[in-house]
C-alpha positions as a LaTeX table, in Angstrom:
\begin{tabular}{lrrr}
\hline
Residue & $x$ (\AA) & $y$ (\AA) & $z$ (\AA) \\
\hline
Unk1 & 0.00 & 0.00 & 0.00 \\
Unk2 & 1.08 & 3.32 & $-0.51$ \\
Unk3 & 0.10 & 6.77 & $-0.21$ \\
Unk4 & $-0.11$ & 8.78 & $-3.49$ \\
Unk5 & 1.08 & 12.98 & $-3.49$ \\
Unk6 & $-1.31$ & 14.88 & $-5.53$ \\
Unk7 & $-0.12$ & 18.57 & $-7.04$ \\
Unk8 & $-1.51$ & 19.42 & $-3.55$ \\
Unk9 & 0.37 & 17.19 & $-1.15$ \\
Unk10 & $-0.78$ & 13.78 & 0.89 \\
Unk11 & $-4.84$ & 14.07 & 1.38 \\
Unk12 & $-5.20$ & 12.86 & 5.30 \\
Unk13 & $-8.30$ & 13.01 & 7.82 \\
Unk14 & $-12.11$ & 12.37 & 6.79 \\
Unk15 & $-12.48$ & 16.35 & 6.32 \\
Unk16 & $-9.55$ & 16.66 & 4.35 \\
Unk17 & $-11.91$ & 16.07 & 0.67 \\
Unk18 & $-15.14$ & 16.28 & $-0.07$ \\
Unk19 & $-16.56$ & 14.79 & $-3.31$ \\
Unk20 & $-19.67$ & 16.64 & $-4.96$ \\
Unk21 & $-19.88$ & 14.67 & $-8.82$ \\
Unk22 & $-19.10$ & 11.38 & $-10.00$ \\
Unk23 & $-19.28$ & 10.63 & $-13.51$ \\
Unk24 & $-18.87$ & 7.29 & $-15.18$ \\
Unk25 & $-18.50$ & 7.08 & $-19.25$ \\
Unk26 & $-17.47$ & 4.18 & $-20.53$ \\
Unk27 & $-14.17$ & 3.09 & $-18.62$ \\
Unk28 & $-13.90$ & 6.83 & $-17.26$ \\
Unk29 & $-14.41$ & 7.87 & $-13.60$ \\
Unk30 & $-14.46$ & 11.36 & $-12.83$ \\
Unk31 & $-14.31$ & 12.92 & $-9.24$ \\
Unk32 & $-15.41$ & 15.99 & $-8.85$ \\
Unk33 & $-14.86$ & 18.54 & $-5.08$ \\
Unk34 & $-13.25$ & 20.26 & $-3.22$ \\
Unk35 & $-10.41$ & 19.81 & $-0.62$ \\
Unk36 & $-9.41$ & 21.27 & 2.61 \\
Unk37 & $-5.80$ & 23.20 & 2.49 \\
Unk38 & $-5.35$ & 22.54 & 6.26 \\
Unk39 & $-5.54$ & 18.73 & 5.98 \\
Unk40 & $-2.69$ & 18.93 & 3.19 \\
Unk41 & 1.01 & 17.48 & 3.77 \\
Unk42 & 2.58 & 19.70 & 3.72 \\
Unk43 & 0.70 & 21.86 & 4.32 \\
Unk44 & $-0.88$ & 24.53 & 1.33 \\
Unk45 & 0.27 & 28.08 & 1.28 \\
Unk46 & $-2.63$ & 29.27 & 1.41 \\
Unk47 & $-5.49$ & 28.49 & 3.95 \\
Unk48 & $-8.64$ & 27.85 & 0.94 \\
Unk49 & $-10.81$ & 24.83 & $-0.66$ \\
Unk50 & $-9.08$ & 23.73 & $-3.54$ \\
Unk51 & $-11.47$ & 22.55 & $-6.57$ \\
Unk52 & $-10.48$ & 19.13 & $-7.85$ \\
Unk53 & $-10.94$ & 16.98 & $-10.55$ \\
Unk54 & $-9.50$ & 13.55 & $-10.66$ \\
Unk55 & $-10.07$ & 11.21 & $-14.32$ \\
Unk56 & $-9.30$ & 7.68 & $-13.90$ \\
Unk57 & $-8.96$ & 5.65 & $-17.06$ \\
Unk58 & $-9.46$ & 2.13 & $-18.40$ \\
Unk59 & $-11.51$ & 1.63 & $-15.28$ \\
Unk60 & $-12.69$ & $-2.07$ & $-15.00$ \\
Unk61 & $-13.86$ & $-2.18$ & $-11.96$ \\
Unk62 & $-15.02$ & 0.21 & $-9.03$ \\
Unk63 & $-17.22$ & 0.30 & $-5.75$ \\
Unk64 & $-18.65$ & 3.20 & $-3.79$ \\
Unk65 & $-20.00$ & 3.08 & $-0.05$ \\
Unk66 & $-20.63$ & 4.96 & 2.62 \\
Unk67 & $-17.28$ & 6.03 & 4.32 \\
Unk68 & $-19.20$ & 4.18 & 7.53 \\
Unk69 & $-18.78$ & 1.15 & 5.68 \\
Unk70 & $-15.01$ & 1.30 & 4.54 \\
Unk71 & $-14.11$ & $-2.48$ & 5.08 \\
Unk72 & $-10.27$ & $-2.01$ & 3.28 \\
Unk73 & $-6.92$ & $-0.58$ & 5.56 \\
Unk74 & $-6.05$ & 3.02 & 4.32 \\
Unk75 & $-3.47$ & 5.45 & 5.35 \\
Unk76 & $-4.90$ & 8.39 & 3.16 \\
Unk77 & $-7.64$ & 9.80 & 1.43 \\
Unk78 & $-5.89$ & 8.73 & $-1.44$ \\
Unk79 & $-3.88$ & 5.49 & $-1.42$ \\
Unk80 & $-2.42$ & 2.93 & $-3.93$ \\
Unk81 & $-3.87$ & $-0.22$ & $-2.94$ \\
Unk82 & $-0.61$ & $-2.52$ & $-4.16$ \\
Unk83 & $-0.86$ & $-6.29$ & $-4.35$ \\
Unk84 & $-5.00$ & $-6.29$ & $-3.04$ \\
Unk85 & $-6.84$ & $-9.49$ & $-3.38$ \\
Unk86 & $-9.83$ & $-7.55$ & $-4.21$ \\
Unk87 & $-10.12$ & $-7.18$ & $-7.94$ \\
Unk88 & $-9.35$ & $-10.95$ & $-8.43$ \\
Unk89 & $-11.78$ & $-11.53$ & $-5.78$ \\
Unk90 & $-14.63$ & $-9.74$ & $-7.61$ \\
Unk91 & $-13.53$ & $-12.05$ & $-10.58$ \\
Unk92 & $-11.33$ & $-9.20$ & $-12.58$ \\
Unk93 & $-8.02$ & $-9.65$ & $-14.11$ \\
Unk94 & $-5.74$ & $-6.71$ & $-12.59$ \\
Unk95 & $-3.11$ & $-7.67$ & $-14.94$ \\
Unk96 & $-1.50$ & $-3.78$ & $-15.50$ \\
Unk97 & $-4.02$ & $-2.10$ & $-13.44$ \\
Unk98 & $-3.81$ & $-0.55$ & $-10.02$ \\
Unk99 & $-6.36$ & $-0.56$ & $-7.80$ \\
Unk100 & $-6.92$ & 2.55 & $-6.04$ \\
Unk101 & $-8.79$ & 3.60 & $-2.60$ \\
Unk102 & $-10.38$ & 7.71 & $-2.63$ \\
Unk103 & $-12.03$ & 8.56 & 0.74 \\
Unk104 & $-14.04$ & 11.82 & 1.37 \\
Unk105 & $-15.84$ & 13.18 & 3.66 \\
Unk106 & $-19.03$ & 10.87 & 3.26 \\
Unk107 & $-17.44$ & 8.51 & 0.25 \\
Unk108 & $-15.37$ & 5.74 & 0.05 \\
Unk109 & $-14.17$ & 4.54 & $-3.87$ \\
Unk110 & $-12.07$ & 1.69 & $-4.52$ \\
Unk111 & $-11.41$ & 1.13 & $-8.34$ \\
Unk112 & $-9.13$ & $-0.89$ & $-10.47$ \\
Unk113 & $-7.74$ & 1.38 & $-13.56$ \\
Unk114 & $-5.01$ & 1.85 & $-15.61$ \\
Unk115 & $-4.00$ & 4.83 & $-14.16$ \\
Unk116 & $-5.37$ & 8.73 & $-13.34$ \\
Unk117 & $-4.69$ & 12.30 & $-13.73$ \\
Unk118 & $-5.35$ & 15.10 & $-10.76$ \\
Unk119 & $-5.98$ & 19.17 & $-11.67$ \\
Unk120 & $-6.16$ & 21.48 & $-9.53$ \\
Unk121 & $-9.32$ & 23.52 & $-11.27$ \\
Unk122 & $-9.00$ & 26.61 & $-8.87$ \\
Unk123 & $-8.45$ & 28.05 & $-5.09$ \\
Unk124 & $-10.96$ & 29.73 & $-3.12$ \\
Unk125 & $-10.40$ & 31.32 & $-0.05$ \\
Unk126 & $-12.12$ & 30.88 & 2.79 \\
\hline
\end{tabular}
């Protein structure tokens, strides 16, 4: 397992993101929110929500529960769930892919994909 740095830093505490869209097209997820510059590492320059958007491609599989009922060990918000039993468990073949864990504030994601980008859409203050 390991903890992935966005543009922003390590993501850490259930306050630190909150997810308002999720959009699935074909073998695209899309994550839409904002995230909370104090729960950065290290921490943002600025104290503000930063707007997010997070594309994950050649997704084959994915899951979304209540954060309540997270059932897989984390050590972020965003983590890189290395050699999980999951995917193969579900019946997938994770040959290439990575399956990755997103947590927010009332959300938690697990998907298997080939891979993701993370922008930074804007800053507002507080």
């Amino acid at each position: 397992m390991a903890t992935i740095c966005t543009p922003v830093g390590v993501l850490r505490g259930r306050d630190a993101v909150y997810l308002d869209e999720i959009r699935l097209k074909a073998q695209e997820l899309v994550l839409v929110g904002e995230i909370n510059s104090r729960l950065c590492e290290p921490q943002w320059p600025q104290d503000s929500w930063i707007v997010y958007r997070i594309v994950f491609e050649g997704v084959t599989l994915h899951e979304s529960r209540a954060i309540d009922l997270l059932n897989w060990k984390t050590y972020s918000s965003f983590d890189l769930l290395e050699g999980s039993p999951w995917p193969t468990s579900c019946g997938a073949r994770p040959s290439g892919k990575n399956v990755y864990s997103f947590l927010a504030y009332d959300h938690a994601i697990r998907l298997l994909a080939d891979g993701f980008t993370f922008e930074v859409v804007r800053e507002r203050p507080r």
